[in-house]
Phi, psi and omega in degrees: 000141196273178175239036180261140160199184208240156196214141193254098182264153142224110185252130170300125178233124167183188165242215150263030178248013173146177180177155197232185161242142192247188174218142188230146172272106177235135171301130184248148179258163170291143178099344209260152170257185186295301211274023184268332209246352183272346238219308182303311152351290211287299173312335210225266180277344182213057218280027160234000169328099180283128173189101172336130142208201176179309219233319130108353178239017194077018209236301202296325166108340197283338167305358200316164160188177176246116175288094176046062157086346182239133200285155187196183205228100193285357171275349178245024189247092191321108155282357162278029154264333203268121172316163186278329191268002199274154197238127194242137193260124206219082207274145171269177203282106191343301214275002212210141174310118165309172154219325153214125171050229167327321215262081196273203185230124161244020179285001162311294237274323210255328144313307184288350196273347178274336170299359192268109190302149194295187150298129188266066216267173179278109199322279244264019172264133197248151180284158193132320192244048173256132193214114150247149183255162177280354186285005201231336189256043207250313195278352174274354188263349163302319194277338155348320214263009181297134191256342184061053138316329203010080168282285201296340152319311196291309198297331166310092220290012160306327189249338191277283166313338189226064162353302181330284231288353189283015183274333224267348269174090171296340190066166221293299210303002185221024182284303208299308219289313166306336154273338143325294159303316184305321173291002196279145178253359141245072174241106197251029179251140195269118197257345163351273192307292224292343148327306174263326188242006176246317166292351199051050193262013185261322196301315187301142179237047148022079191244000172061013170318293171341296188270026199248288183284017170283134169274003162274335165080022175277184164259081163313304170342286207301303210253008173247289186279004177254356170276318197268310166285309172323252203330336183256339147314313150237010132300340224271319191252021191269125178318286210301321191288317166333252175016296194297329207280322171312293180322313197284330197294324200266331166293348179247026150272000000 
């Protein structure tokens, strides 16, 4: 007896000069993900179907797409959540230019990971003599599990709605990174101002998209952009930091 039945895909096929959804009828086996089912797909009716992968386990980040409307990861994407009638919808990624079918142009993400000044350690530490405890280094080490998917890239409706906003707007994942550093604890460049004025971070209105489709399951929100606006909230209103900024204003007038 088979554990097989046929399931009603729709997938987008075009480029960037347009695209439709097309529907395809695929045999689903007991066990299968989405992308098991793009990969039958590839073999059989649409054997020019463009579509990322690599690792095929949840790690590498390269599959992203959007599942009937929710950005996901198709290799970790169940077909027994899905009803036997439900017709599952199979999109490339909103916020970032098509280039085929499945496949988008996401070098947005890789400009902005070059705009993030690197780790600063204390010129007077040579490598080698860096020493932390772990109690100190636990909350920049949640965002390390980061996959580079840019699910939350995508899902973030700062940049998904609003084109304008992606010259001024790093978006949350590399929002986190800069609060990596800033949380590092030998990392000594105060990272504050470029945060709010290079970054944006002013743009997030800390709506928990990001961390709702991440699949590593960090806490973006919680535990990066919302620690990372306290800090630049209080430098922004620290008397003394005031103070200093009057005093430099009036001597260089």
């Amino acid at each position: 007896m088979s554990d097989s039945h046929w399931h009603h895909f729709r997938v987008w096929r075009g480029d960037d000069k347009g695209g439709d959804l097309v529907d395809y009828p695929v045999e689903v086996n007991e066990g299968e993900v989405v992308l098991d089912i793009i990969h039958r797909l590839q073999q059989t009716e649409a054997q020019d179907l463009a579509v990322r992968w690599n690792c095929k386990a949840g790690k590498c980040g390269s599959c992203s797409a959007e599942i009937n409307g929710r950005p996901r990861l198709m290799c970790m994407t169940r077909m027994s959540t899905f009803a036997d009638d439900e017709v599952v919808t199979v999109t490339p990624l909103r916020t970032f230019p098509v280039i085929r079918d499945l496949v988008t142009d996401v070098s947005f993400n890789y400009t902005k990971a070059r705009e993030v000044p690197s780790f600063a350690p204390p010129p007077e530490l040579a490598p080698g003599e860096y020493r932390m405890q772990q109690v100190d280094v636990e909350r920049s080490q949640e965002f390390r599990k980061c996959i580079e998917c840019f699910l939350c890239q995508n899902t973030c409706h700062v940049v998904r709605d609003h084109e304008e906003n992606k010259k001024a707007f790093s978006g949350p994942r590399y929002l986190m990174r800069v609060a990596e550093l800033e949380m590092h604890p030998l990392d000594v460049e105060d990272r504050r101002e470029t945060a709010q004025e290079d970054h944006g971070l002013g743009y997030c209105n800390i709506t928990k998209c990001c961390t709702e489709v991440c699949p590593e399951h960090i806490k973006i929100t919680d535990n990066a952009l919302i620690p990372l606006k306290e800090r630049v909230v209080d430098r922004k209103y620290d008397p003394l930091v005031w103070l200093g900024s009057k005093i430099f204003r009036r001597a260089g007038s």
